[in-house]
N, C-alpha and C positions, 0 to 999 in steps of 0.2 A: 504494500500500500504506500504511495508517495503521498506529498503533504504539497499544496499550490496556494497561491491567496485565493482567496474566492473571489473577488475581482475579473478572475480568467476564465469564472466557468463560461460553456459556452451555451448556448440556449438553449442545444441538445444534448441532454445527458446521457447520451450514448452514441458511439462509433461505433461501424465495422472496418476492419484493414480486410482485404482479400487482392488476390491477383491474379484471378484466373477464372474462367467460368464453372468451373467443378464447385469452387466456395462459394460463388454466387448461387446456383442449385441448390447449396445447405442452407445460405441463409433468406433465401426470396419467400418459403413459405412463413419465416418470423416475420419478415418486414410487410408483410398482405394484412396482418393482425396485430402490429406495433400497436398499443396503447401509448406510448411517448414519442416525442421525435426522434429524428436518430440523421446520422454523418453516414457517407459510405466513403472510404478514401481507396484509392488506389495507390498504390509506392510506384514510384518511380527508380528504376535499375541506372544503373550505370554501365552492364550488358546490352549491347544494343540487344542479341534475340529475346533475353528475358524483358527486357523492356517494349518491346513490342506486343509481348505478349501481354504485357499491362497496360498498355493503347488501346490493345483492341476489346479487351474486357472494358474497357472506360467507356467506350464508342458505343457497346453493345447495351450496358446498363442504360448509357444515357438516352439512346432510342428507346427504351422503354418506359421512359420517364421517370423515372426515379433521381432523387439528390444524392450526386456521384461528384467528386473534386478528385482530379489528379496532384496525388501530393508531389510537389515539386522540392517542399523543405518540412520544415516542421513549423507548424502551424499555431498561433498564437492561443487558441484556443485550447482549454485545458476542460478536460468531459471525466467524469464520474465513472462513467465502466467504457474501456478498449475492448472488443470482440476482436479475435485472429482465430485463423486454423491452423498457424503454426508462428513461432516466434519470428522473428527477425531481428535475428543479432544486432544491425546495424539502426543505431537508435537516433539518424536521420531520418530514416524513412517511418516512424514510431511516433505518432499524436500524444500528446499527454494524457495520462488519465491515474485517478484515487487506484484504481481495480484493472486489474486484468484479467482477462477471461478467456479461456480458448473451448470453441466451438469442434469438438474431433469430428472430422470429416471421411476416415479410414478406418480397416483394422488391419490394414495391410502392412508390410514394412516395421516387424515392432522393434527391430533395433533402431530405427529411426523413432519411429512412433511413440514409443516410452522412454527415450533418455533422458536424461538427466534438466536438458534444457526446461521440461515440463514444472520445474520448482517456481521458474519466473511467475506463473500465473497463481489469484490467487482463487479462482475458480475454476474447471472443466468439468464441460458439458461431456457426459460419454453415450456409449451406444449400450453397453448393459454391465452385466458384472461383472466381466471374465476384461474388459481394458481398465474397469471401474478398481479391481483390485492391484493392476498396477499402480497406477496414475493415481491412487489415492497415498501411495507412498511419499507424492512430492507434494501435495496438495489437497484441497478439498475437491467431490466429485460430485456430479449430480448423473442420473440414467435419462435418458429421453430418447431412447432408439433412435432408426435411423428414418429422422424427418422429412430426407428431401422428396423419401416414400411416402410421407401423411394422409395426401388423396390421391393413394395410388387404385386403378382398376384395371384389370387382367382382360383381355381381347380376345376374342375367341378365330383365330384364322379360318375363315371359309374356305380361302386359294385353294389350288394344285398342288402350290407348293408349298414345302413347309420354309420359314423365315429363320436363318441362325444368323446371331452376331455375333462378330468377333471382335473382340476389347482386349488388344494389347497391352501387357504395361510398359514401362520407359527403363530404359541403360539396360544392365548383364543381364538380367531375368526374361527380357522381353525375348518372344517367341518367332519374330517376323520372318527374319531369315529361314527358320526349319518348315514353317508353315505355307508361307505366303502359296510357295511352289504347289502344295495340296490344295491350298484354299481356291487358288485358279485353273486348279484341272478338275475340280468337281462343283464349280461352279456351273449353272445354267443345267443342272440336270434335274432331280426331283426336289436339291434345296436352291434359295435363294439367300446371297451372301451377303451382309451388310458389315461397314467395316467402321466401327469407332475406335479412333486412336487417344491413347493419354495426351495430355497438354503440352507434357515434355516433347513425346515425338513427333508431334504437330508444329513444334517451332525449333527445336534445338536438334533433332537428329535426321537429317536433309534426307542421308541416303535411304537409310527405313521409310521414309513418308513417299517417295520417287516408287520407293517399288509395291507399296497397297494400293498406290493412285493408278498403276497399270492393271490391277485386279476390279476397280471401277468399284460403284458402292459405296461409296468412301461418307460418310454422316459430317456434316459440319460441325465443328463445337458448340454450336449456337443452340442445335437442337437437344431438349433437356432427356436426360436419360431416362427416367420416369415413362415419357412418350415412348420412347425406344422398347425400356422392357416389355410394357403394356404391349405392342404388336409383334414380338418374334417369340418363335414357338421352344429356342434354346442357343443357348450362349456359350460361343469358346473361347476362353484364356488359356492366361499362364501362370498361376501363381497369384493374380495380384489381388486388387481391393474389388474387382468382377467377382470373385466368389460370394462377397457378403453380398452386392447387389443383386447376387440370385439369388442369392438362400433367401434375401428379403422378399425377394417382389414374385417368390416360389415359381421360378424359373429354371428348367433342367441345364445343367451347366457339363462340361466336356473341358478336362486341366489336360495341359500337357508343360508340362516343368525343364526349358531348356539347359538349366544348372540348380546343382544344390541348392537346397531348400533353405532358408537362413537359421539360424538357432540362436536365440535373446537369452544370456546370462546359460547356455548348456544344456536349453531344453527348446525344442522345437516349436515353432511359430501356430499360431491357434490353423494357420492356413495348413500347414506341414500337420498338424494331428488331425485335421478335418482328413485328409487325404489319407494319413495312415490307418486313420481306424475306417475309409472306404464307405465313406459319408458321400463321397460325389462321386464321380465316375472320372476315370485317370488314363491316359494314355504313356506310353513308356517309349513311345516309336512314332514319329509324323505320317508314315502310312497308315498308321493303324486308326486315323479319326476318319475319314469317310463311313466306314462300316462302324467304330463307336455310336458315329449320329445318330445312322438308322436302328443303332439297339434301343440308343434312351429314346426316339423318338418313338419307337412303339411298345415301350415298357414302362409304366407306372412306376416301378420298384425306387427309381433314385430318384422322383420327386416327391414321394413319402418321406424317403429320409432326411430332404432338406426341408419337410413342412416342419417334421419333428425337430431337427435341428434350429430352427428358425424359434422356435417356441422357446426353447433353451436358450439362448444367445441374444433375443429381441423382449423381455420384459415388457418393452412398454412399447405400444405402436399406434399409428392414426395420429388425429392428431391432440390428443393427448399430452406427448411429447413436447407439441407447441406451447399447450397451456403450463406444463412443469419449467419448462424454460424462462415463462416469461413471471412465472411466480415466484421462481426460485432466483434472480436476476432485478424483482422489484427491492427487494430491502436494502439492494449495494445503490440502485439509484435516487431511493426516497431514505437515504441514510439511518437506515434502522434495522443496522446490524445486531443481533443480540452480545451481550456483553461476551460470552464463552466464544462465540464466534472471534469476537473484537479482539479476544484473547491471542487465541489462534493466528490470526490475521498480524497483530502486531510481531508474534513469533517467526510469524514467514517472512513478515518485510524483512527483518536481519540476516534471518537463512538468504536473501535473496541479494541481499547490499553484499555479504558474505561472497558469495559467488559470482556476482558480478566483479569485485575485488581480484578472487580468481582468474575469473577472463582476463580483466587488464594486463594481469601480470604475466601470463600467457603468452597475449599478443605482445608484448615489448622482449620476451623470449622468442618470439618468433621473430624478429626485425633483427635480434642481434642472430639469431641462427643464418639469417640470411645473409649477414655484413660476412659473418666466417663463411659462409659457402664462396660468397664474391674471391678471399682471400686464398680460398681452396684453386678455385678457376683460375685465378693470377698463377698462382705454383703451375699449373697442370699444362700453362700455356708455356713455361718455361723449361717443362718435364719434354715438350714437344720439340722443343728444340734441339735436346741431350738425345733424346731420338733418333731427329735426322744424322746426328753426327756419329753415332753406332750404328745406324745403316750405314755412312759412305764408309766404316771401317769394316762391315762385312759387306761389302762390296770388294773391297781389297783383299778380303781372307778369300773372297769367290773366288780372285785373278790369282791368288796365291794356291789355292787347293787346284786349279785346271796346271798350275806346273807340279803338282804334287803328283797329279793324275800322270801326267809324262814321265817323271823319275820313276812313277809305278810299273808304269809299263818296261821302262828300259830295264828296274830289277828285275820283273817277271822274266825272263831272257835267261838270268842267272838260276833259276828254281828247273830250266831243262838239264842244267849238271845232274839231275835227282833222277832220269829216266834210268841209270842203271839200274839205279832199286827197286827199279817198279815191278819189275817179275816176282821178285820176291814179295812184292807187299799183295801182289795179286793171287798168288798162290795162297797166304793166310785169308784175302777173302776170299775165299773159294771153299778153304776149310769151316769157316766162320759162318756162312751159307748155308754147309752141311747141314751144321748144330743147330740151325733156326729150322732146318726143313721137318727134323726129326724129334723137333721141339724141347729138347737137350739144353739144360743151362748148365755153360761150365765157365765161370764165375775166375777160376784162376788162367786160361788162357786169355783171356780181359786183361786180367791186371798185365798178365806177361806182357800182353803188348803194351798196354801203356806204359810199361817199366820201361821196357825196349825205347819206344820213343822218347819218353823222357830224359834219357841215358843222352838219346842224341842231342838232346838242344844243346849243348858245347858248339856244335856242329856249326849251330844254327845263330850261335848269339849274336856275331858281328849284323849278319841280316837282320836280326830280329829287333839289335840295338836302334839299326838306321830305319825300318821299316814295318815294322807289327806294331811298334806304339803307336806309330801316326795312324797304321792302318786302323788300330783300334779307338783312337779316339774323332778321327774325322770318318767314321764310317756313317754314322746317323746321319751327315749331309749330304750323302750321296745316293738319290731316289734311282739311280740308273740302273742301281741293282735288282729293280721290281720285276725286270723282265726275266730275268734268271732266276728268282723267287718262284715266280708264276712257273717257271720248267720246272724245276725241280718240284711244284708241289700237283703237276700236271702226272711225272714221270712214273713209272711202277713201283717204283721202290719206294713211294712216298703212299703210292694208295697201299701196297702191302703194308706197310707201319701202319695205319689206321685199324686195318683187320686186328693187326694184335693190341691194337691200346686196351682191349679192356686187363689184359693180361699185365700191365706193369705195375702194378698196386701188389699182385702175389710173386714178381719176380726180379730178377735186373736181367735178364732179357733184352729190355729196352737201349741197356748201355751198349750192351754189343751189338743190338742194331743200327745205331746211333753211329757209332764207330763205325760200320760199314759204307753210313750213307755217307759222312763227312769224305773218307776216303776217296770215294765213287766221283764226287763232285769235285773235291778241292784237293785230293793227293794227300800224301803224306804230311805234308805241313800246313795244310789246314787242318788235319784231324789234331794236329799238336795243339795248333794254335786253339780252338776248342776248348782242348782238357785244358788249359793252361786257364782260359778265359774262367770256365765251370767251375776248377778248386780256388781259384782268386776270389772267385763273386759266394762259393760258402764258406771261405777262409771271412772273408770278410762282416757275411750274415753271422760267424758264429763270434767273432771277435767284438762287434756292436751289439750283442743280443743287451747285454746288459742298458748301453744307450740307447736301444730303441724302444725297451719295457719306460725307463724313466720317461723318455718323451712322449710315448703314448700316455704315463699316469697324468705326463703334465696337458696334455691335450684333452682328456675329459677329466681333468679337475675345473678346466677352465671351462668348459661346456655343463657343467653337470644335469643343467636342468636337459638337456636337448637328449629327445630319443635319437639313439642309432639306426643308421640305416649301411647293412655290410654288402655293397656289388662284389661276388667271387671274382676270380682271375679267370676271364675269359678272353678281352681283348682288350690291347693297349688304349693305355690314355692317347698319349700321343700320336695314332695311327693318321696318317691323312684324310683320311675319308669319315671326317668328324662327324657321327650319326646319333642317335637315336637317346642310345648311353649315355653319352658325352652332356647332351645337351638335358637331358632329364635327371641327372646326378648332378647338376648345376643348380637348376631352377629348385629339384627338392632340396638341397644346401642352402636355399635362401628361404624356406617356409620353417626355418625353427629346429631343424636336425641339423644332426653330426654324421656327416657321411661320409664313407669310407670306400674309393675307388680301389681295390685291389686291379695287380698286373703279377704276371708271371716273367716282365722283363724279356716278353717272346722278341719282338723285332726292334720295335720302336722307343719301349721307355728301358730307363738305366736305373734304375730308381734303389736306393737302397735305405730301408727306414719308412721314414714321412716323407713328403713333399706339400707342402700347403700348396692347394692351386686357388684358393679361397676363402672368405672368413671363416667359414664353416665345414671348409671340404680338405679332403687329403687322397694324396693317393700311395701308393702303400704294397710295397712285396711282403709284409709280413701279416699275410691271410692267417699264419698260421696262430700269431696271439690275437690278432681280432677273435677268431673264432670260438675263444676261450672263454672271452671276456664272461665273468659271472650277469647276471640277469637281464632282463627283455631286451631281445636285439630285434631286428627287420632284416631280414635275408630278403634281397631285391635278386629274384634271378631271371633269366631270358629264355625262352623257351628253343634259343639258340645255343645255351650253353651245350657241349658233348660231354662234361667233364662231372659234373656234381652226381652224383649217384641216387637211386629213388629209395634209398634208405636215409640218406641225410633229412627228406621231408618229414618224415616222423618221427626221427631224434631229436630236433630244431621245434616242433611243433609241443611236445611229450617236456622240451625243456621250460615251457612258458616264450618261446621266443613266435616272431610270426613270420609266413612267407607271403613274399610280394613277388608275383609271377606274372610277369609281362609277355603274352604272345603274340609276337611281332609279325608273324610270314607263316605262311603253310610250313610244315617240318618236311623237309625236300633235299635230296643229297645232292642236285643243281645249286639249294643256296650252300648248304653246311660239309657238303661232301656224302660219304657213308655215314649213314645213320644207326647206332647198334639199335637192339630191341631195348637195353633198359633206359635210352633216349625216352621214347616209345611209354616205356610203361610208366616210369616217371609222371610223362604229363598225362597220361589218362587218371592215376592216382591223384596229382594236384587238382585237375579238373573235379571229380567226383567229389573231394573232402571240401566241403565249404567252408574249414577254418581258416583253407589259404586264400588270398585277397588276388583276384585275378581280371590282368587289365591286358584287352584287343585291341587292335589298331583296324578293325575288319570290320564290315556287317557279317558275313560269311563267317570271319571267325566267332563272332558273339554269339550267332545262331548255333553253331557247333558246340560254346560254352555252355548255352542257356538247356541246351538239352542233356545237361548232368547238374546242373543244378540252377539253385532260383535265387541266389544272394549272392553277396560280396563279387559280382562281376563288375568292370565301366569299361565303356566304350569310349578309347582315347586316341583319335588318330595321331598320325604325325603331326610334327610341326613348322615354326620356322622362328629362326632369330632375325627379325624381322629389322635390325636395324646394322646386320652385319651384310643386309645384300639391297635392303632399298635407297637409291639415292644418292649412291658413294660417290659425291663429290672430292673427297681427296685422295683418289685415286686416280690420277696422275699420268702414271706410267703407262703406254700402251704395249703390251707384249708384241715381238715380232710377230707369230701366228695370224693377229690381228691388221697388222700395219702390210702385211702382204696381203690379207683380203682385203684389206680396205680400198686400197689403189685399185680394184678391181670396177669399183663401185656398184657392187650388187649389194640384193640384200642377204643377211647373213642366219640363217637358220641354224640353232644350237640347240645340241643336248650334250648335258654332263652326267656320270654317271658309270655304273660299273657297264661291261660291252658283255655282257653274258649268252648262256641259253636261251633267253626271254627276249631279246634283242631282237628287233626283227630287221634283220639285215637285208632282207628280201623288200621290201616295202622303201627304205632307204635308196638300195641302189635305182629302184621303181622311180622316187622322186628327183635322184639326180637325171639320169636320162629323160624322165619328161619336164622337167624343169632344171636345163643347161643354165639357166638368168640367175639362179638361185646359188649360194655357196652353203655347202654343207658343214659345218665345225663339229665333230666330236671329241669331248674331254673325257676321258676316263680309261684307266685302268682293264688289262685285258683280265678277266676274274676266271676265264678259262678256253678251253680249246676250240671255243665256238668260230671265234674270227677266221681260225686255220684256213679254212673252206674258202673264205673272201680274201686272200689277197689282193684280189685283183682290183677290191674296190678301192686300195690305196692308190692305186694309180690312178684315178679318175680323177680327170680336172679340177670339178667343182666338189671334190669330197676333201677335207681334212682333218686327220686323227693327230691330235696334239697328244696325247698320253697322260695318266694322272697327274691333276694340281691340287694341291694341300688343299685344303677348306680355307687357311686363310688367304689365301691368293686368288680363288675360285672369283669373288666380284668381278678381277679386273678381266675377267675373259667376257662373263655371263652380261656383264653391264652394255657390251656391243651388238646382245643380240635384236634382231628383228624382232622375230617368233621363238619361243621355247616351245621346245617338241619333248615327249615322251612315246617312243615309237616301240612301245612292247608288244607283242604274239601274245595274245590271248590263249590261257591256260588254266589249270588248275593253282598255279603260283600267283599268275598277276589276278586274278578274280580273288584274290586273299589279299593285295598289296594296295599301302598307302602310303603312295612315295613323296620323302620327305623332298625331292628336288620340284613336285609339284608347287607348296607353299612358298618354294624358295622362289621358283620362279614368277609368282603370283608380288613378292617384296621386291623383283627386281623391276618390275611395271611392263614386262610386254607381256602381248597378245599369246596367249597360248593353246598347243593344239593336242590332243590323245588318243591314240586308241581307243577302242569301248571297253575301260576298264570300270567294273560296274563301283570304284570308290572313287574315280574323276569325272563320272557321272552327278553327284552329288553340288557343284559348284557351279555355278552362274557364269563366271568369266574364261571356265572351261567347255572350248570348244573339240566336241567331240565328232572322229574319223571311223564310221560306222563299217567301213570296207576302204581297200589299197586305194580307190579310186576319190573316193569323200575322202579319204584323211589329205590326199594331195590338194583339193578342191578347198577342204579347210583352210588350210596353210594363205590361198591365195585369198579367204575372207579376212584371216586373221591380218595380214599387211594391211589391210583395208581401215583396219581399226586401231594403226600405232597412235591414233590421235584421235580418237573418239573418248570424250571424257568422262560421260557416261558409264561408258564399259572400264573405262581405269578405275572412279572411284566403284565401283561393285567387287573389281580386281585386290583394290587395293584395302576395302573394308574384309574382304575374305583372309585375305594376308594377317591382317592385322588381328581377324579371329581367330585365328591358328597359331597365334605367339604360342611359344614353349612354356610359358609362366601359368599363360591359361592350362594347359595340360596338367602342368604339373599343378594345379590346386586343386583339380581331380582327382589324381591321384592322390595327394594329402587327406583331403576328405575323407577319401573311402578309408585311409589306415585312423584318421582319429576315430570313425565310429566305430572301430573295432577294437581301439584301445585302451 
């Protein structure tokens, strides 16, 4: 309660603030039967859209004659009671008044809806007893249902057709994007489709409001909802304050929930328990509301249950509500508060001076937060520069390792001195051979040879002084080696070691297989240089064990509060082809865990100990004390992995810990190689057991989950880091590849990616010979022996294979394309696949074309190649549209909903309901 001279009353002892035509609806049936005068003011934003949106509410009240002022400031006049339906911090735009009173116009949104703010007022009006028992926490409450219903009448449809309307709500929760696409293919058949939008998305989210206006229908804001419910036979949202407006006006209603349900203080939202205890009718899938309609349209059953819910939730209704308002609202205007009241009232104004206090001190913490962020910027513009100058110094280590490359070559010269020995090292693998064929472990002809070899490094030293160290420490910079990777992991002797991997856990076996393959490939002095590498790197693990325990205590002491989450040793951090992994052990490290990337130090990382790649993140060879760790862990593992065994599931489960299993790709020996059977059994047991938390990147693969059980699934496609590929303006440098197409001046068709089985090589060469005008660019890595077969397409003019680029380099090719293609063969793999270079290409803003992959089906700005013929035919629409704007922002809104952040708070979700 403030204190004014009386002097300043104004003649009307009562204001309303509103800004929008929703508040206006709540309060037009009070002002029809005002017994006193009354103020309507409108604020004025300093957002132009929000301020427009309070123009046009001005314009509209004031055509209906009523006394409406646009506050432009704060007004001399000082009134007895303020009506709002929500605060307004900003106490420009705020009339003076003894009382405040807020008008609840919602029950939607109650982490919004009951906060704290609610203390400001010293009355609210509620809708029954279930907001009446929050809100009475900060305040006094009165019940008066929900009035803007008072003389409401129900319409009985004659038509054909039956009437449904759709009532979107505004930001994350809003359903437009999943729906709209349903909503205009089964418009114009037995329903007829009426489309009211929130105020928010009507002024402030462009692209949403572009795409209901091509479904047509569209309801003005003007027209009051009341009318609305009154003539349609049932209504679809999503979540929002549409639910209370059925259950009110006993209206069959159809929820479909595009994210997470919100939870106030740890217990789910009155909207979220209406749905769980199956009070309204829910959909889980946007195909699945056409056939919803027609069940509740011809079943009674869930408009019983919203009559009865309505009973429960609505205490007081008609207009009743109007007369408790306005009785309950006379004693603050004719100053005849009772004294216990007056009590109260003066106790809240200090709670209120109190927390207003708060605020101030707040914002003038926020102003200095922001002078240290400026001070931060200053650094980081300086950091830019220390930058540039360790690039031109590896630039110079580049021109220094290419003559490193040449002394390489001319010592390799001196390693042919070694061919006398080679008869003999070929007769021990010969003998070595035997013992695998016969399945024979003998453990001491192993060691003999590596004694043997070891004997010789004397032999070896002077070379090894001038040339093993460099080799071993400049090897990670030299990708040229991918190609010889790829043989050797192409070749037989590599798919035979797969047949016996499951055998190295009961034997060492492995070492002398291992021994043979090094031989085979790299001679006698690479199988040295190996063991040499092997006892250094567990010389090493066993001599730091003691400082890697101390730094692991020191690394969750300082997290303690944060759950762990342990990724096995499956694939390098540092691999090039930055995927899935990489990018979701990122974003969950920023939701409040302690994550832990293990590696096995296969190719790419060196890693010995910890490595912090983040505040929150590590990456890590020592799987073996994570795994130890005493109580609740999160084993995050890939339905990719070959390595974990399907007993670890229910020793990890049995220990209190939980599993997080992510199936990314059909399980196929094209992606992972040979598959054993306990691959295999593994996930059919994780599947079946619903304590494990299991997230698809598929529809196909969901469908396959959901038929072993009915919980703990989500559906998480890929994603995209959305500001590492749109827009790179400082990128700079043009790669040769490109500066030779360029002078061509065509246009430039690109795909990056692995060149696989799925690859449709055939469809490619198809587009280079009927479109010679065009240049073909392929990036990526050969993943296996598919290409063999196409040499010949290297030689075609307008085709060029650049070969693997890191991820972080991948912009500066990707940023010169035309069109981005994904030209996969339709199969059993790609009808399972959601390729993350889709979203990528979607960040980097061109035109893109696919296959009919039924998961890039799914997108708007994905243009889809139905056969060899239309995908060519695509390509020449897609050029058509580099500059259609239209199609960019629906491109670019798609992008931006596929960020990794979002994914990842999916996933989060589903592991805290479970913990």
């Amino acid at each position: 309660m403030n204190h004014f001279k009386t002097e300043q009353l104004s003649e009307a002892p009562i204001a309303f603030i509103i800004h929008n035509l929703t508040l206006f609806e709540i309060i037009e049936p009070l002002l029809k039967i005002s017994p006193v005068k009354y103020d309507i003011y409108i604020p004025k934003f300093t957002d132009a859209l929000w301020n427009q949106m309070s123009v046009d509410t001005f314009q509209f009240i004031k055509s209906k004659g009523y006394r409406v002022l646009f506050l432009d400031d704060i007004p001399d006049l000082v009134y007895k009671v303020i009506v709002s339906g929500s605060y307004y911090s900003d106490s420009s735009i705020m009339p003076k008044g003894f009382y405040n009173v807020r008008l609840l116009y919602s029950l939607a949104k109650e982490s919004w809806n009951f906060d704290t703010w609610n203390v400001f007022y010293d009355l609210i009006f509620c809708y029954g007893a279930y907001d009446s028992s929050y809100l009475s926490a900060y305040t006094r409450t009165v019940q008066i249902g929900p009035i803007r219903f008072s003389d409401f009448t129900k319409k009985v449809n004659s038509g054909n057709k039956k009437k449904v309307l759709y009532m979107p709500t505004y930001g994350d929760a809003c359903s437009i994007e999943q729906l709209s696409p349903i909503i205009e293919k089964i418009s114009g058949g037995g329903v007829e489709f009426y489309i009211r939008l929130h105020h928010g998305t009507y002024y402030l989210e462009t692209a949403r409001y572009e795409l209901v206006k091509k479904i047509g229908n569209l309801v003005n804001l003007e027209t009051p909802l009341k009318d609305l419910m009154a003539n349609v036979d049932l209504v679809v949202s999503d979540g929002s304050g549409a639910i209370f407006d059925a259950i009110a006006t006993s209206t069959p209603i159809v929820v479909y929930q595009p994210v997470a349900p919100e939870y106030f203080e740890g217990k789910p939202s009155l909207e979220q328990q209406i749905i769980l205890e199956n009070l309204v009718t829910v959909i889980h899938d946007p195909s699945e509301l056409e056939q919803k309609i027609y069940d509740v349209l011809s079943d009674d059953t869930a408009i019983k249950k919203q009559e009865l819910l309505r009973s429960k939730l609505f205490s007081v209704s008609g207009d009743e509500g109007i007369n408790i308002f306005w009785k309950s609202i006379m004693p603050y205007l004719q100053s005849e508060i009772l004294e216990e009241n007056g009590n109260y009232l003066r106790a809240h104004s200090r709670l209120k001076r109190y927390i207003i206090g708060l605020t101030e001190k707040s914002t003038n913490q926020r102003v200095e937060f922001e002078e240290y962020q400026s001070n931060i910027n200053d650094i980081h513009e300086k950091h830019k520069e220390t930058i540039k100058n360790l690039s031109d110094q590896l630039e110079e280590s580049r021109i220094q390792n290419k003559l490193f490359v040449q002394e390489f070559t001319e010592k390799s010269e001196k390693l042919k001195l070694l061919e006398k020995s080679r008869d003999d090292q070929q007769r021990r693998i010969t003998d070595l051979q035997e013992l695998y064929n016969e399945e024979k472990i003998n453990n001491r002809k192993l060691n003999e040879i590596i004694h043997e070899v070891t004997n010789q490094n004397s032999y070896y030293s002077e070379l090894e002084q001038n040339f093993i160290n460099q080799l071993e420490e400049e090897s990670l910079k030299y990708r040229r080696l991918e190609e010889n990777l790829n043989t050797i992991h192409q070749s037989n002797l590599w798919k035979v070691g797969l047949v016996y991997y499951k055998l190295r856990d009961k034997s060492r076996l492995h070492y002398l297989l291992k021994a043979i393959k090094v031989l085979k490939l790299h001679g006698f002095k690479g199988l040295l240089l190996r063991i040499q590498l092997k006892l250094r790197r567990k010389r090493n693990i066993s001599i730091n064990a003691d400082a890697h325990s101390t730094y692991l205590n020191t690394i969750l002491k300082a997290n303690s509060k944060k759950q762990i989450i342990i990724f096995p040793p499956i694939v390098d951090w540092h691999i090039p082809l930055y995927q899935r992994p990489q990018h979701i052990a990122k974003h969950l490290a920023n939701k409040n865990y302690l994550y832990f990337y293990c590696t096995n130090n296969d190719r790419y990382d060196n890693i010995s100990g910890f490595e912090q790649v983040a505040s929150s993140q590590f990456v890590t060879n020592r799987y073996d004390l994570l795994s130890k760790l005493p109580g609740k862990k999160i084993f995050h593992l890939y339905s990719t992995d070959l390595r974990t065994p399907v007993s670890f599931i229910s020793e990890a489960l049995e220990n209190g810990n939980v599993i997080l299993y992510e199936y990314i790709d059909e399980i196929h020996e094209d992606i992972t190689g040979p598959v054993s059977a306990e691959v295999y059994l593994r996930h059919k047991e994780i599947l079946k057991n619903e304590a494990c938390l299991v997230i698809v990147t598929a529809d196909k693969l969901y469908n396959e989950v959901m038929s072993y059980r009915s919980k703990n699934v989500e559906l998480v496609t890929n994603g995209v880091q959305y500001e590492h590929f749109h827009n790179r303006k400082d990128l700079e440098e043009i790669p040769d590849h490109i500066k030779r197409i360029q002078k061509l001046g065509k246009p430039i068709i690109g795909y990056f990616g692995a060149l696989a089985k799925w690859f449709d090589y055939e469809l490619i060469e198809k587009l280079a010979i009927e479109r010679p005008d065009y240049q073909i660019l392929l990036i990526g890595p050969t993943y296996d022996e598919s290409l063999s077969d196409r040499e010949h397409m290297k030689k075609m003019d307008n085709i060029t294979f650049v070969g693997p680029v890191d991820y972080f380099n991948l912009p500066k090719y990707a940023r010169w394309f035309n069109v981005s293609i994904i030209p996969f063969v339709i199969n059993e793999i790609t009808e399972s696949t959601s390729p993350i270079k889709l979203f990528e290409y979607m960040a980097l803003g061109h035109p893109i074309v696919t296959t009919a992959m039924p998961e890039c089906r799914k997108y708007q700005s994905v243009l889809i190649g139905e056969n060899q013929e239309n995908f060519i035919e695509m390509i020449d629409v897609a050029l058509s549209k580099e500059k259609d704007m239209e199609y960019l922002k629906i491109m670019d809104a798609e992008a931006k909903g596929n960020a990794w952040d979002s994914k990842a708070n999916v996933i989060s979700n589903l592991i805290q309901k479970n913990l």
